[in-house]
C-alpha positions as CSV (number, residue, x, y, z in Angstrom):
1,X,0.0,0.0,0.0
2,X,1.3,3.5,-0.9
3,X,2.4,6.0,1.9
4,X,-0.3,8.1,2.4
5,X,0.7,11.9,3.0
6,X,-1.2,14.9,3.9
7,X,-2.4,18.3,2.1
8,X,0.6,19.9,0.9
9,X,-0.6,23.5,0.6
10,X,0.3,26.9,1.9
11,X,-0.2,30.7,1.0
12,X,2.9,33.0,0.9
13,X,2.6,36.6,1.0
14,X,4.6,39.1,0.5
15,X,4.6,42.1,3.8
16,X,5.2,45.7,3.0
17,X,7.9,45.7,4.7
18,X,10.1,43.4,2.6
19,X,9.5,40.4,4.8
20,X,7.3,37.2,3.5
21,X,4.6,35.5,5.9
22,X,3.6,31.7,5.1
23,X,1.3,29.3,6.7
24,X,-0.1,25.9,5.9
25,X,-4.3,26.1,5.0
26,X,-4.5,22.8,6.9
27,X,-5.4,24.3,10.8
28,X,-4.2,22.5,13.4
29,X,-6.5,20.3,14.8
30,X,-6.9,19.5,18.7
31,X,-4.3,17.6,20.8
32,X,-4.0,16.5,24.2
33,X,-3.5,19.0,26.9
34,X,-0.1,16.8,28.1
35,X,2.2,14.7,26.4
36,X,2.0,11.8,28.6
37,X,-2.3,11.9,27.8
38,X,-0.6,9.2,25.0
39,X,0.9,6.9,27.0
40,X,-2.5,6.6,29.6
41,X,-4.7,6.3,26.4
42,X,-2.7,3.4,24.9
43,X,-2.0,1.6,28.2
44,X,-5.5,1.0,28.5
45,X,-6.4,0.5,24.5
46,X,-3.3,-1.5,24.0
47,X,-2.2,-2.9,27.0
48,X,0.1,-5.8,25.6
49,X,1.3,-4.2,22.7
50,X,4.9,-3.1,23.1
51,X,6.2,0.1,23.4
52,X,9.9,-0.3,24.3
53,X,12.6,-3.2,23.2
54,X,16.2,-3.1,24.2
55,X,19.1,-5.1,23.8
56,X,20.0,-7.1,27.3
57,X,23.5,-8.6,28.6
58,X,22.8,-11.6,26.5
59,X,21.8,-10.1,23.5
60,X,17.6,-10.7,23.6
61,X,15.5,-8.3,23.3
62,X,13.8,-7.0,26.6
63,X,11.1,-6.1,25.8
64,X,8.3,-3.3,27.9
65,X,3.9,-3.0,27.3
66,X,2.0,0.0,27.1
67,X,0.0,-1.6,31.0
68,X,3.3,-2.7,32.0
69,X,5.3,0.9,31.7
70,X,2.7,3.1,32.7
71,X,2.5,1.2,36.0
72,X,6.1,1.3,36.5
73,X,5.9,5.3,35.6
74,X,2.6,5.9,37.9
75,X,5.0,4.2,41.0
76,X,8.2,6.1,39.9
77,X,6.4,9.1,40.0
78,X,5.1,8.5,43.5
79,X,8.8,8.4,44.6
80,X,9.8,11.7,42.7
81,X,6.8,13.2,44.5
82,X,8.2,12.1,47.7
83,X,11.5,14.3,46.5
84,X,9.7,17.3,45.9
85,X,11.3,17.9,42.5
86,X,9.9,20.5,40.6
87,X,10.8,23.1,37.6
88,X,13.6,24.6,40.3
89,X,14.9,21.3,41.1
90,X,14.4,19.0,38.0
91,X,15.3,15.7,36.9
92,X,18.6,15.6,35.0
93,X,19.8,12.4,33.1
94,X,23.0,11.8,32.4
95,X,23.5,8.9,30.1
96,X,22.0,8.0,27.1
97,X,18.9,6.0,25.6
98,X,17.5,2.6,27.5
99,X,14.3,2.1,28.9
100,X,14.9,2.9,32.4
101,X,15.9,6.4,30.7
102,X,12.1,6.1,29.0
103,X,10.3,4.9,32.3
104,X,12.5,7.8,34.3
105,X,11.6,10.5,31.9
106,X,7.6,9.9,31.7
107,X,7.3,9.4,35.3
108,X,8.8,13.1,35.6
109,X,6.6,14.4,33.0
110,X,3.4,12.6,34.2
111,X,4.0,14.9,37.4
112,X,4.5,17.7,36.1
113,X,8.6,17.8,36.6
114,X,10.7,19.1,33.9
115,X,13.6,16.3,32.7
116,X,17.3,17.5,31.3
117,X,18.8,14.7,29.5
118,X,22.5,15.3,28.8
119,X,24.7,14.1,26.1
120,X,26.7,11.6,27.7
121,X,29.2,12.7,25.1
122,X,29.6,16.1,28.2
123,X,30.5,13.3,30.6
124,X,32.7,10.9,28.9
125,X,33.9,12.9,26.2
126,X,35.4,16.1,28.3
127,X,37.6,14.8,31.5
128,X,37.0,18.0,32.8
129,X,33.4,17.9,32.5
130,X,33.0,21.3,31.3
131,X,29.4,21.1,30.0
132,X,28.3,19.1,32.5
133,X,29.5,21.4,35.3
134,X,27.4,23.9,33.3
135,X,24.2,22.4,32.8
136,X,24.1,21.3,36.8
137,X,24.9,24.9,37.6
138,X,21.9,26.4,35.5
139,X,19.5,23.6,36.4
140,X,20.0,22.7,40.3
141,X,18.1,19.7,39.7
142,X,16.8,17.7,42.5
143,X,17.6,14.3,41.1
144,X,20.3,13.2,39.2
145,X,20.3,9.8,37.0
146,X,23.6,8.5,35.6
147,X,22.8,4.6,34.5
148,X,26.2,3.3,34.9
149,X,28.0,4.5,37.9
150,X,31.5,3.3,37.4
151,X,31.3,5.1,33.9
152,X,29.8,8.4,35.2
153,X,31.9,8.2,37.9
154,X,34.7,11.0,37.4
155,X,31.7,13.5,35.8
156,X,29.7,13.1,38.7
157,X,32.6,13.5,41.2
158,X,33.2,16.7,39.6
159,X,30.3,18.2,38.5
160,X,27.1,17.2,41.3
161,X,27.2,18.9,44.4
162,X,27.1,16.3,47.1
163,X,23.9,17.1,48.6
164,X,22.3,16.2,45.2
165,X,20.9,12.7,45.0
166,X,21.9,10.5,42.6
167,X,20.7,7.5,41.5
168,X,22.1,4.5,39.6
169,X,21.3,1.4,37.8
170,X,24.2,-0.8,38.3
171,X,27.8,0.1,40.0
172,X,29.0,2.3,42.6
173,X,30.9,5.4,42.5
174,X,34.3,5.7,44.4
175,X,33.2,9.2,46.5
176,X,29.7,8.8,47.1
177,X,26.6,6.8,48.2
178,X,23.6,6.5,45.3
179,X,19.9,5.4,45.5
180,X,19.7,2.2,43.6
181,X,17.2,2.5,40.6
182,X,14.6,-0.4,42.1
183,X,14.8,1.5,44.8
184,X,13.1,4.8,43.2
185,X,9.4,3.9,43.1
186,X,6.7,4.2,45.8
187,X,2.9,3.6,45.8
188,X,1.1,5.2,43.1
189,X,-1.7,7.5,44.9
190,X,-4.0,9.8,44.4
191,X,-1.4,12.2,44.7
192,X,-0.2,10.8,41.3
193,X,-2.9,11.9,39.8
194,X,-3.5,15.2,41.6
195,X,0.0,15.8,40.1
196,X,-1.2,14.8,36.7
197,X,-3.9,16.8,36.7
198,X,-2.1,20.3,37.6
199,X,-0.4,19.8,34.6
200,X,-1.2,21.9,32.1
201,X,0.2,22.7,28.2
202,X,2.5,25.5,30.1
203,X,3.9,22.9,32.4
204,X,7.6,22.9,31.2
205,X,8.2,19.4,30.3
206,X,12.0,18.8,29.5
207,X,15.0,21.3,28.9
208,X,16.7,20.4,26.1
209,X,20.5,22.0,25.8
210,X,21.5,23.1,22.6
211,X,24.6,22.3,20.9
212,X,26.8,25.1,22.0
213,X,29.5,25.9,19.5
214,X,30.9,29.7,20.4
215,X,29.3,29.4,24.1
216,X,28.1,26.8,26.8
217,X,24.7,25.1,26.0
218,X,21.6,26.8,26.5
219,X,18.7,25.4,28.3
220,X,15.6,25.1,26.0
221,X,11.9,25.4,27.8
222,X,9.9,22.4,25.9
223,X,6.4,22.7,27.4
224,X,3.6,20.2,27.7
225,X,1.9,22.4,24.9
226,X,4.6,22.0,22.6
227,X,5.3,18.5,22.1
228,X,1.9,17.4,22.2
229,X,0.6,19.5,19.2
230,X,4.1,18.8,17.7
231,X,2.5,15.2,17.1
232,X,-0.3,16.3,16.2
233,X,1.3,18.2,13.1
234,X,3.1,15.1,12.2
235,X,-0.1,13.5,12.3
236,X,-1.2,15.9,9.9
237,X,0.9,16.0,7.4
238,X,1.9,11.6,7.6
239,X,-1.6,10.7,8.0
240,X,-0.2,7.1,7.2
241,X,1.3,7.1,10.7
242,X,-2.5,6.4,12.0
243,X,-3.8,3.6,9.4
244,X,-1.3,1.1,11.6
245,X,1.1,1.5,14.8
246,X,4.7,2.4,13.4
247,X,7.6,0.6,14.5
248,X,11.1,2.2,14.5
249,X,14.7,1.0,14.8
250,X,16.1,4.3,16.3
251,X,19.4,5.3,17.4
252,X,18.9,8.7,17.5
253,X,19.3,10.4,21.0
254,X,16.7,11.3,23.4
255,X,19.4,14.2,24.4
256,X,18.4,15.8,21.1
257,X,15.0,17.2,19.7
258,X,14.8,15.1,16.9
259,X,15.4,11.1,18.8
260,X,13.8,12.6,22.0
261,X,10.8,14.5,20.9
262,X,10.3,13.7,16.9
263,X,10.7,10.2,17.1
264,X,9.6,9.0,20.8
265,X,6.6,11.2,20.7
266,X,6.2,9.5,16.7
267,X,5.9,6.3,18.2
268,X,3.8,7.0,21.5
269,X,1.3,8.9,19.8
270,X,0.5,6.2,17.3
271,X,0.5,3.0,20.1
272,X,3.6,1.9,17.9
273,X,7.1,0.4,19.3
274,X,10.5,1.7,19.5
275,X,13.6,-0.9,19.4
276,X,16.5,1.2,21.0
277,X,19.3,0.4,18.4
278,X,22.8,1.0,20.7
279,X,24.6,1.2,17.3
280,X,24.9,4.8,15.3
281,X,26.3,6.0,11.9
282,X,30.3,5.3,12.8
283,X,32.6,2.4,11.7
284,X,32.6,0.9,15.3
285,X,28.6,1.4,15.6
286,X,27.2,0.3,12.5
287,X,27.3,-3.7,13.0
288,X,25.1,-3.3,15.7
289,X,22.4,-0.9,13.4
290,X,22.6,-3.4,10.7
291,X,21.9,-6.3,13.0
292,X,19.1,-5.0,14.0
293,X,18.0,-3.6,11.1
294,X,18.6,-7.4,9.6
295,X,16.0,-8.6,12.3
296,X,13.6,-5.8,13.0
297,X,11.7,-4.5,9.8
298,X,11.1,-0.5,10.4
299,X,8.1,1.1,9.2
300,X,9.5,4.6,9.4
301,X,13.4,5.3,9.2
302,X,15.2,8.3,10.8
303,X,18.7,8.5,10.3
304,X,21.3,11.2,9.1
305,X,22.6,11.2,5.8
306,X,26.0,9.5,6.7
307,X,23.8,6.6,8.4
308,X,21.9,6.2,5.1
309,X,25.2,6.2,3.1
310,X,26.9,3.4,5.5
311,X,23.6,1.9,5.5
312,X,23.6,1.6,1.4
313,X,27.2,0.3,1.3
314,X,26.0,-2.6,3.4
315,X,22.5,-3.1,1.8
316,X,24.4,-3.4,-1.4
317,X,26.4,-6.7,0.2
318,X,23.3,-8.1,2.2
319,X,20.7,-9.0,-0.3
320,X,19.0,-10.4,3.6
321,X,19.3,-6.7,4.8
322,X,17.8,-5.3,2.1
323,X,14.7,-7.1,1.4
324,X,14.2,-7.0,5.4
325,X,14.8,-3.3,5.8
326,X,12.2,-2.2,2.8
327,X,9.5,-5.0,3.7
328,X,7.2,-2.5,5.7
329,X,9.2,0.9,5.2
330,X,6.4,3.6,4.6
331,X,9.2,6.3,5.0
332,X,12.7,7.3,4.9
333,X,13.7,10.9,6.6
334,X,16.8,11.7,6.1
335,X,17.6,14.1,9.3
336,X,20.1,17.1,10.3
337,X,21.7,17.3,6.6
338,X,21.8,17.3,3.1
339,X,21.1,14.1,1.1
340,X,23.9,13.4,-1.6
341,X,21.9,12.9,-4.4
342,X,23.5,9.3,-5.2
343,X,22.7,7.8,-1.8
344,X,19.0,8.9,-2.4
345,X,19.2,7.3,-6.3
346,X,20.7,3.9,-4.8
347,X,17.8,4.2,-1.9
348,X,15.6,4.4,-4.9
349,X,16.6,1.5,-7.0
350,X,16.7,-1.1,-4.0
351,X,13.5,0.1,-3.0
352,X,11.7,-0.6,-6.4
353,X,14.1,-4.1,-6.3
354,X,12.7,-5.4,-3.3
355,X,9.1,-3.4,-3.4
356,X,8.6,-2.3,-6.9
357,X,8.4,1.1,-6.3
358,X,9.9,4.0,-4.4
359,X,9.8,4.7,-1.1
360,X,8.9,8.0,-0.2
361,X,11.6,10.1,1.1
362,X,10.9,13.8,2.9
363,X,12.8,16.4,4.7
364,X,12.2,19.3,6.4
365,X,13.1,22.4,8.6
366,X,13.2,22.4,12.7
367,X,15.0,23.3,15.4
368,X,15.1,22.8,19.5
369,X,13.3,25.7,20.0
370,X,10.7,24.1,17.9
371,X,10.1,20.7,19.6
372,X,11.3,20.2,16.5
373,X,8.8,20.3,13.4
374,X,7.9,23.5,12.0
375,X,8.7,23.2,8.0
376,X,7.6,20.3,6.3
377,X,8.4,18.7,2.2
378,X,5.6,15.6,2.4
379,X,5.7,15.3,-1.1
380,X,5.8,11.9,-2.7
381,X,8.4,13.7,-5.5
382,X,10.9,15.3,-2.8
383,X,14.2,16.7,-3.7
384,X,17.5,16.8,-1.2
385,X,17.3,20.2,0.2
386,X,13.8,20.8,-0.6
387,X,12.1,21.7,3.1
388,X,8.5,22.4,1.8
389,X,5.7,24.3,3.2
390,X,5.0,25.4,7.4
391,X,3.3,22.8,9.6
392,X,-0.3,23.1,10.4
393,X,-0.5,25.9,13.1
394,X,3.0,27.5,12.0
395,X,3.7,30.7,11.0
396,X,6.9,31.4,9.0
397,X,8.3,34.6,8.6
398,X,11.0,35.1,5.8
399,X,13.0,37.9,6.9
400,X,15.6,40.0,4.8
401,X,19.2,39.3,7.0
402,X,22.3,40.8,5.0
403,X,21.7,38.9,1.4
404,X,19.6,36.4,2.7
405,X,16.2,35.1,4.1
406,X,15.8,34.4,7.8
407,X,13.9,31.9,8.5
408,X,11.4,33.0,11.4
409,X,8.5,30.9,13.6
410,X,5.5,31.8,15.5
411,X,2.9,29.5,17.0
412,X,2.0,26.9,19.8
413,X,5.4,24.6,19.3
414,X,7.6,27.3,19.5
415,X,9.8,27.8,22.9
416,X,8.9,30.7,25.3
417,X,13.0,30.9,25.8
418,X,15.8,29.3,27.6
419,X,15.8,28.8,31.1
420,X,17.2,31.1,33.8
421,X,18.6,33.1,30.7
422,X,16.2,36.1,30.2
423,X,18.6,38.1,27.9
424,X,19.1,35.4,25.7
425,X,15.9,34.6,25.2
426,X,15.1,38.3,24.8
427,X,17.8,38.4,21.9
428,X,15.9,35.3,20.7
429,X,12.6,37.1,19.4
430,X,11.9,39.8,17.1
431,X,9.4,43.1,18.0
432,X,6.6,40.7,16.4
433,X,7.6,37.8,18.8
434,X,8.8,35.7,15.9
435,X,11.1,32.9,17.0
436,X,14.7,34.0,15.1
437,X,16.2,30.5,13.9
438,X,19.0,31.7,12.0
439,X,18.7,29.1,9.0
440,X,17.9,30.7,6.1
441,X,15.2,29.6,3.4
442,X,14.8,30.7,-0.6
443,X,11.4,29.9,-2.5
444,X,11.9,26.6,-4.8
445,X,10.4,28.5,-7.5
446,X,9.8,32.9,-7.1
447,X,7.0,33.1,-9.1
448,X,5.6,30.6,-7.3
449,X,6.0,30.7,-3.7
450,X,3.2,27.9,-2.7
451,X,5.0,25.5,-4.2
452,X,7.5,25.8,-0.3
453,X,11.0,26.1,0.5
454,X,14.5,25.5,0.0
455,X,17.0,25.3,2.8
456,X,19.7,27.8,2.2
457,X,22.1,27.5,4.8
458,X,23.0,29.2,7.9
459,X,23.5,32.9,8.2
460,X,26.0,32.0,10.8
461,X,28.2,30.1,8.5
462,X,28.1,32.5,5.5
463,X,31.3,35.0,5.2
464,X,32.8,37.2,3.4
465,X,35.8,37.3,1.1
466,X,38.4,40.1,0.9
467,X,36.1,41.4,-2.6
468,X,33.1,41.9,-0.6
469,X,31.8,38.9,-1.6
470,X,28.9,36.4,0.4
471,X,30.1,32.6,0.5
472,X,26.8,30.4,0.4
473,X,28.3,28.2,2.9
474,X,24.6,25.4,2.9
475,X,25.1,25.8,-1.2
476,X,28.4,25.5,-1.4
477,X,28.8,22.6,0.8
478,X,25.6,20.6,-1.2
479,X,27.7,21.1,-4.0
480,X,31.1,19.5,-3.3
481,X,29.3,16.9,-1.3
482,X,27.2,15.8,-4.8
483,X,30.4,16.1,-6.8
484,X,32.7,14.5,-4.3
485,X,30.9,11.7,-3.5
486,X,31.2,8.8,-2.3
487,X,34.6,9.9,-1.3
488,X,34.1,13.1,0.9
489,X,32.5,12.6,4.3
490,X,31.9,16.7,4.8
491,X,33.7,19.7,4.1
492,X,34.3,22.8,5.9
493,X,34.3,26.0,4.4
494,X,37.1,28.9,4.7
495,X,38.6,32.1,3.5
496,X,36.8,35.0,5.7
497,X,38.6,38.3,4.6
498,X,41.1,36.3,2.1
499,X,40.9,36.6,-1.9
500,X,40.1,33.4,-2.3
501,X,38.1,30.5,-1.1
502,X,39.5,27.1,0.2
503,X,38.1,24.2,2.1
504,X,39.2,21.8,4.7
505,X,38.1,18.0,3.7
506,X,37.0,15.3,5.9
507,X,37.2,11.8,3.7
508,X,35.3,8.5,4.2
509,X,36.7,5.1,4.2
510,X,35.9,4.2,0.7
511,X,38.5,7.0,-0.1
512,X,41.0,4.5,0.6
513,X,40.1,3.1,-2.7
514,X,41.6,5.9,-4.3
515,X,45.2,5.7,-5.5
516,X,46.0,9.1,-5.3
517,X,43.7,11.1,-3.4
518,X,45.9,14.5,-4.4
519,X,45.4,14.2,-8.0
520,X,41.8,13.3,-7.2
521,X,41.5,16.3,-5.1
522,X,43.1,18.7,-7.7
523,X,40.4,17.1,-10.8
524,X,37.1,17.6,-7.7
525,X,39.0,21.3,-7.8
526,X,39.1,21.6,-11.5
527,X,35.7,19.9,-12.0
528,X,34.0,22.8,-9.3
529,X,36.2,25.5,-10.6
530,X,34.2,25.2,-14.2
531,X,31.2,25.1,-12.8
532,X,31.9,28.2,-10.8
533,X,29.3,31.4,-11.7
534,X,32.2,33.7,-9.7
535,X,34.9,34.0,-6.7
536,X,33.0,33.0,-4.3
537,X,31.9,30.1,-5.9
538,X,35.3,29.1,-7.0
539,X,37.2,26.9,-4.3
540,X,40.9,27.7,-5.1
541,X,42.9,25.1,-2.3
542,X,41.9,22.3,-0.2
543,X,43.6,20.6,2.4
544,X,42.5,16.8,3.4
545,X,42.1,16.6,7.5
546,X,43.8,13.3,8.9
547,X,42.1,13.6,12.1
548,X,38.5,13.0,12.0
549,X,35.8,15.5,13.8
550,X,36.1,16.0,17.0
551,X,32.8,15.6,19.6
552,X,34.7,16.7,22.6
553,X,36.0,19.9,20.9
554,X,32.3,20.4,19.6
555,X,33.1,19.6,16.0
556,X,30.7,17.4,15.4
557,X,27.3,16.6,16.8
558,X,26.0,13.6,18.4
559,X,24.0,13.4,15.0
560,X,27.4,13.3,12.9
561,X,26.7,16.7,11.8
562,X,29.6,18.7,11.5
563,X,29.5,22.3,12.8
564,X,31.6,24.6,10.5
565,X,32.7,27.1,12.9
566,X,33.8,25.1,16.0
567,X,36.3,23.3,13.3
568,X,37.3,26.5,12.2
569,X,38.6,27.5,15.2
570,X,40.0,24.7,16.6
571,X,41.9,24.1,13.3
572,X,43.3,27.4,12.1
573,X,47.1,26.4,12.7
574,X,46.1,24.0,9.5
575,X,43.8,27.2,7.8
576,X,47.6,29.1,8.2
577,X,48.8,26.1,6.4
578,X,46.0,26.1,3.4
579,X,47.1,29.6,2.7
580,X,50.8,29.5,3.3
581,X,52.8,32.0,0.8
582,X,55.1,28.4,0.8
583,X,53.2,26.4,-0.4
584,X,52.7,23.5,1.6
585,X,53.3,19.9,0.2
586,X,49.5,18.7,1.8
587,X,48.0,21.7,0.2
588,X,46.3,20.9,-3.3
589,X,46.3,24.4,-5.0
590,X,44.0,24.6,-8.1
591,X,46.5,25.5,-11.0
């Protein structure tokens, strides 16, 4: 049966003063008053049917019910109670995805307490625990969950005040006492669902940190409101999601908007199931996605680009993989990047070999501070970088920003700020209360605007060169990614206040294949340079990176993503290099 998709229709209008306004002529329709409403409604609709799976000790799959978890959360929730947590003294979570994790986080939320969940790339990443030091300073949270204490150890040594409770699943830290995890839960009461009840769409559900690449993470307010119509926008526009329960392989983190909200609330709102895969889009962690990929069919698939290019490379040695992994898939979102165009036409051709046809791909635009969806491309014949039309109940505003278009929300998803930062979240809204994103959007076709959006980088990223001249960083980088494929992982872009434009070159493994990677390098060079409408188009030097992107120095997110300017700085000894008057014997210099 073909993936069913929703209206795909907007009006864009041009302001008077220079700005655009677009909206979706779907309205919203109602949702539920708090997110958990979802988990309540299934456990009593679908009490057997499974809602979490996770890998054990021996490998099986342990798997949770909808009855089963909400009567863990309802008796967990009776011992937070007991804490007195609240927005003031929240739950933070240190490590990363498991269903303990799940059963900690709902039981928070169900009451009406506001859960952090760290990277655990802050605690095992930094010795110092910078960023975790941080976020516990902001928060003062009441309750602290790290799953494994001998790994969490030195982080929580450093960066939890002793007073704070901690609690742990398994292990015991060297310089302090921790409430075991089975030890958490009390009676569930009618103060449970006194609790429940005070909870409104305001209630602050989670605080989701940002990224942080020029300054510590910022807190994110996610209410109640926010992630339940959130859902109810996917809903919207993937009406398919409601014909039958989806089922996911995910190993995307609950840390970040898109694992945590998009693709949890995906599956909880639609009674489906959610196999936490431990693997992720690296050479270490992919046997462990493609296992369970190979045993568990998805119905949905979120992944970032790199994960659907590693994924290809072993679909096109596993004829058992492939069939398996297209058997049910009704979509494929490619999240946090660009699609290279060949990774999206091999997708194609093993979809119609295993199901005789295409399945649909989409995109689209989001953000944090937009629980995440806001921008949507559900179209049956999406293009990489298309992002479509605004969500039902969104309002976009395109707004003029030195040569480009800002990219600008309003509306019931979008944060009210960032916690215990007033200034920052002041600095965060225009004079019309418009949420200021930062990405930048251009109309897919100007004399058309209906027709949506295409993503056209970030103003951030964008520089000039010594002419006066804007790089399009987000065009630039689509670019060299289609041309050097499959050989270049990611590129960063360079040259602010220099004549010319170079680029420093992250590789993947299939490069090895190459037997010259210079003389490559100088032909990709060559190859752009005629394609080239000007100077800031024209990339003149490149320089190949041996050392890979760095998570601790905040090169690259936990989504693989690379962020351009914390690589800029933490490389520019090897940016001195790309434009040494000697020219240095690494540099490839177009002639």
């Amino acid at each position: 049966m073909d993936t069913r998709l929703g209206p795909y229709a907007g009006v864009a209008e041009r302001r008077i003063d220079g700005c655009w306004s677009l909206r979706s002529l779907d309205p919203l329709r109602p949702y539920p008053r708090r997110f958990t409403e979802y988990l309540a409604r299934w456990a009593k609709e679908r009490p057997e049917a499974i809602w979490l799976a996770q890998r054990d000790a021996q490998g099986e799959w342990r798997k949770l019910s909808y009855a089963a978890a909400f009567h863990q959360i309802q008796r967990i929730a009776a011992g937070l109670l007991q804490r007195g947590l609240s927005a003031e003294r929240p739950l933070a979570i240190l490590s990363g995805n498991s269903i303990e994790h799940a059963l900690l986080t709902f039981a928070a939320m169900h009451i009406g307490v506001p859960v952090a969940p760290l990277s655990p790339a802050y605690s095992l990443i930094d010795p110092e625990a910078r960023r975790v030091e941080h976020a516990i300073s902001l928060l003062t949270p009441g309750l602290v969950y790290a799953e494994d204490a001998q790994a969490f150890d030195r982080p929580v040594s450093l960066a939890v005040p002793a007073q704070t409770e901690v609690v742990a699943l398994h292990g015991d830290f060297t310089s302090r006492t921790h409430t075991p995890f089975e030890t958490l839960t009390g009676e569930a009461s009618v103060d449970v669902e006194r609790a429940h009840e005070a909870v409104t769409g305001h209630t602050i559900a989670k605080f989701m940190f940002t990224s942080g690449s020029t300054r510590m993470p910022k807190a994110v307010i996610n209410t109640h409101r926010m992630l339940s119509c959130n859902q109810q926008m996917y809903a919207q526009c993937y009406p398919f999601l409601e014909e039958e329960p989806p089922v996911l392989v995910d190993w995307l983190p609950w840390h970040h908007t898109a694992g945590g909200n998009a693709n949890m609330g995906t599956v909880l709102a639609h009674g489906g199931t959610l196999y936490i895969d431990a693997g992720k889009p690296t050479p270490a962690g992919m046997a462990q996605t493609v296992a369970n990929l190979r045993e568990v069919a998805s119905s949905v698939y979120y992944t970032v680009p790199k994960g659907l290019e590693m994924l290809v490379e072993a679909m096109r040695r596993d004829e058992a993989l492939r069939t398996r992994f297209f058997s049910r898939m009704k979509l494929i979102f490619p999240a946090g990047a660009g699609l290279p165009k060949p990774v999206q036409d091999a997708i194609d051709e093993m979809s119609i070999q295993v199901r005789g046809r295409k399945t649909p791909m989409t995109m689209g635009l989001g953000m944090t501070e937009t629980a995440p969806f806001a921008i949507s491309a559900h179209l049956p014949t999406w293009q990489p970088g298309v992002i479509g039309l605004p969500a039902p109940g969104v309002e976009v505003k395109l707004a003029p920003v030195a040569d480009k278009l800002e990219v600008r929300y309003r509306g019931p998803s979008i944060t009210p700020g960032y916690w215990r930062q007033p200034e920052l979240s002041r600095e965060a809204f225009d004079d019309e209360g418009f949420f200021c994103s930062g990405d930048a959007a251009v109309f897919i076709d100007p004399a058309q605007p209906s027709l949506g959006l295409r993503f056209d980088g970030r103003i951030a990223e964008d520089f000039k060169l010594s002419s006066g001249t804007w790089v399009n960083v987000g065009a630039m980088r689509a670019a060299v990614l289609a041309a050097g494929s499959p050989y270049i992982h990611d590129v960063v872009f360079v040259g602010q206040d220099r004549d010319e434009l170079g680029m420093l070159v992250f590789l993947t493994a299939v490069a090895t294949r190459l037997s010259d990677v210079k003389t490559w390098l100088a032909d990709l060079l060559e190859a752009l340079s005629h394609r080239a409408g000007g100077g800031s188009q024209r990339v003149t030097r490149a320089l190949i990176l041996d050392q890979p992107p760095s998570i601790a120095a905040g090169e690259i997110t936990d989504k693989g993503t690379i962020n351009q300017r914390a690589v800029i700085l933490a490389r520019q000894a090897l940016i001195e290099r790309l434009y040494s008057a000697h020219r240095e014997p690494d540099v490839v210099v177009l002639s």
